[in-house]
C-alpha positions in Angstrom: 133.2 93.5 142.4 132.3 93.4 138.9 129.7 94.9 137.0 127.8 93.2 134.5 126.6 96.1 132.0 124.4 95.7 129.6 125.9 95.7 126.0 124.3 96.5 122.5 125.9 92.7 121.4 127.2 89.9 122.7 130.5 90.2 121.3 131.5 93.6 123.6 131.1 91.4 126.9 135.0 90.2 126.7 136.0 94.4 126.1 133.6 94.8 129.1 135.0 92.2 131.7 138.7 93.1 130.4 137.6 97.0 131.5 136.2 95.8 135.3 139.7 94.0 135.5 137.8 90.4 135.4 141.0 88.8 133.2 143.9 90.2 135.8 141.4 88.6 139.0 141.4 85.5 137.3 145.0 85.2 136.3 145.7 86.3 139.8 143.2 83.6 141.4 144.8 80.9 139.2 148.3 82.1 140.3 149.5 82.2 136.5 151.3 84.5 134.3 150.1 85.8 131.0 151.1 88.8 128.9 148.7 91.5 128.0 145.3 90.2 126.1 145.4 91.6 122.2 141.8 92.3 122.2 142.2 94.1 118.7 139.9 91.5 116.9 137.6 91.9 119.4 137.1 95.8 118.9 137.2 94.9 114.7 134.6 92.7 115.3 132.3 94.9 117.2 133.0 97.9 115.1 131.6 95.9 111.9 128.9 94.6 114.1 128.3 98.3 115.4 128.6 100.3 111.8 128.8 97.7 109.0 129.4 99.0 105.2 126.7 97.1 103.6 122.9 95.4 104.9 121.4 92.9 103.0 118.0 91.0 104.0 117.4 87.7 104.4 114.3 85.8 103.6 114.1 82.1 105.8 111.5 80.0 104.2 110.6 77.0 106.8 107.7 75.1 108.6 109.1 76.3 112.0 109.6 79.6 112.0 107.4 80.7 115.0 110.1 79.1 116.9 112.7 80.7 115.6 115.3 79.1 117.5 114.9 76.3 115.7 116.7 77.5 112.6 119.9 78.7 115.2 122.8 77.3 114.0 121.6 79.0 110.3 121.0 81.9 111.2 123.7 82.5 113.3 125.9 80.9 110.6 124.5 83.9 107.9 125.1 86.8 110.5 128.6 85.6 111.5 128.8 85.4 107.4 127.6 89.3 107.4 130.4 89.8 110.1 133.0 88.6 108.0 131.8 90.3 105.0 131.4 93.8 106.9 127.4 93.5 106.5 124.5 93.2 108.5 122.3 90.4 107.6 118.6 91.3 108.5 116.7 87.8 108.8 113.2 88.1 107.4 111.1 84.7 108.5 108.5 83.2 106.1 106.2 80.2 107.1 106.2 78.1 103.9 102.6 77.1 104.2 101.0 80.8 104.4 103.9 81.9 101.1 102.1 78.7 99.6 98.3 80.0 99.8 99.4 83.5 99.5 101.9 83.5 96.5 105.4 84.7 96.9 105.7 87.9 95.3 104.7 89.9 98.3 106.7 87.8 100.9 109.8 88.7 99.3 109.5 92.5 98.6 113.2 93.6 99.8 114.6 90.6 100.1 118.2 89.8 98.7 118.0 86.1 99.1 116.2 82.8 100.6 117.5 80.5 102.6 114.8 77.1 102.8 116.6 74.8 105.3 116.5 71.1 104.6 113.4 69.4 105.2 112.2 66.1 105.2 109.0 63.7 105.0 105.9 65.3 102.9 106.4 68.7 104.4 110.0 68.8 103.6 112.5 71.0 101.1 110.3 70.6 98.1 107.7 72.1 99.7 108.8 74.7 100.9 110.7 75.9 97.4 107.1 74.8 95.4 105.7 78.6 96.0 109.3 80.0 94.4 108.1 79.8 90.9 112.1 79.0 89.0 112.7 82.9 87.8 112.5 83.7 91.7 114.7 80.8 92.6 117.2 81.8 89.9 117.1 85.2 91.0 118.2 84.1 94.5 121.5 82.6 94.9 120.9 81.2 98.2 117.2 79.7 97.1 119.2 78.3 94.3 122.5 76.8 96.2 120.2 75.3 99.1 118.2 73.4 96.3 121.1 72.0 94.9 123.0 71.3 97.5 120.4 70.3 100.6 118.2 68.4 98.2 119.5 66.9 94.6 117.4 63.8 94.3 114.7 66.2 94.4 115.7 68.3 91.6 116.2 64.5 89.1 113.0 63.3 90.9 110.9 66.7 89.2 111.9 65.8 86.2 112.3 62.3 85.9 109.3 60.3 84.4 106.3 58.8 86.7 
């Protein structure tokens, strides 16, 4: 039998089933051979997950974020980019319409960058950024980078005559 613990993050389950013996069953159900799993990356992985050096906070500016899943892939993409960098990425989600009527200012108190994910039709990316007066979007790297590279027509269009 094997026991399925529960686990502070996803990433311990293979350490986990490799403990209970699940790997050798397996092999020995197939009826293959295989040398001892180096499960080193694993235990780095888990240990910068577990006790990172650095924590920086992430603002996400969108029109969906009261279903947060439907920013996944980016968020995931940000704290497996904190992984790598030996950080953990705290995700701080804005609605783009109440940072609109409300200014920005106070949204953004501890935050170490935006992300605004790409939009489209009137509600879209320009939208969303048009509460980021340009210091804050300059001061943001990630504000900044998603403008420019999620939306450039935008960027001619705002300046552009008519």
């Amino acid at each position: 039998m094997i026991n399925a613990k529960n686990v502070e993050t996803v990433y311990e389950v293979p350490i986990v089933f490799h403990q209970e013996g699940l790997d050798e069953k397996i092999v020995e159900k197939l009826n293959i051979w295989t040398g001892r799993p180096n499960l080193r990356g694993w235990e780095r992985i888990i240990k910068k997950i577990k006790h990172p050096r650095f924590e920086t906070t992430i603002a996400v500016v969108g029109k969906y974020v009261s279903l947060v899943e439907s920013y996944k892939s980016l968020t995931e993409a940000l704290v497996h980019g904190g992984i790598a960098n030996d950080a953990k990425v705290n995700l701080k989600y804005l609605d783009s319409e109440q940072v609109d009527k409300e200014g920005s200012e106070h949204f953004l108190k501890g935050a170490n960058g935006i992300l605004v994910p790409g939009g489209f039709g009137t509600r879209g990316s320009r939208v969303r950024l048009k509460p980021f007066n340009l210091r804050e979007r300059r001061r943001f790297l990630i504000s900044e980078s998603a403008w420019v590279c999620n939306v450039p027509s935008l960027r001619f269009r705002d300046t552009a005559p008519g």
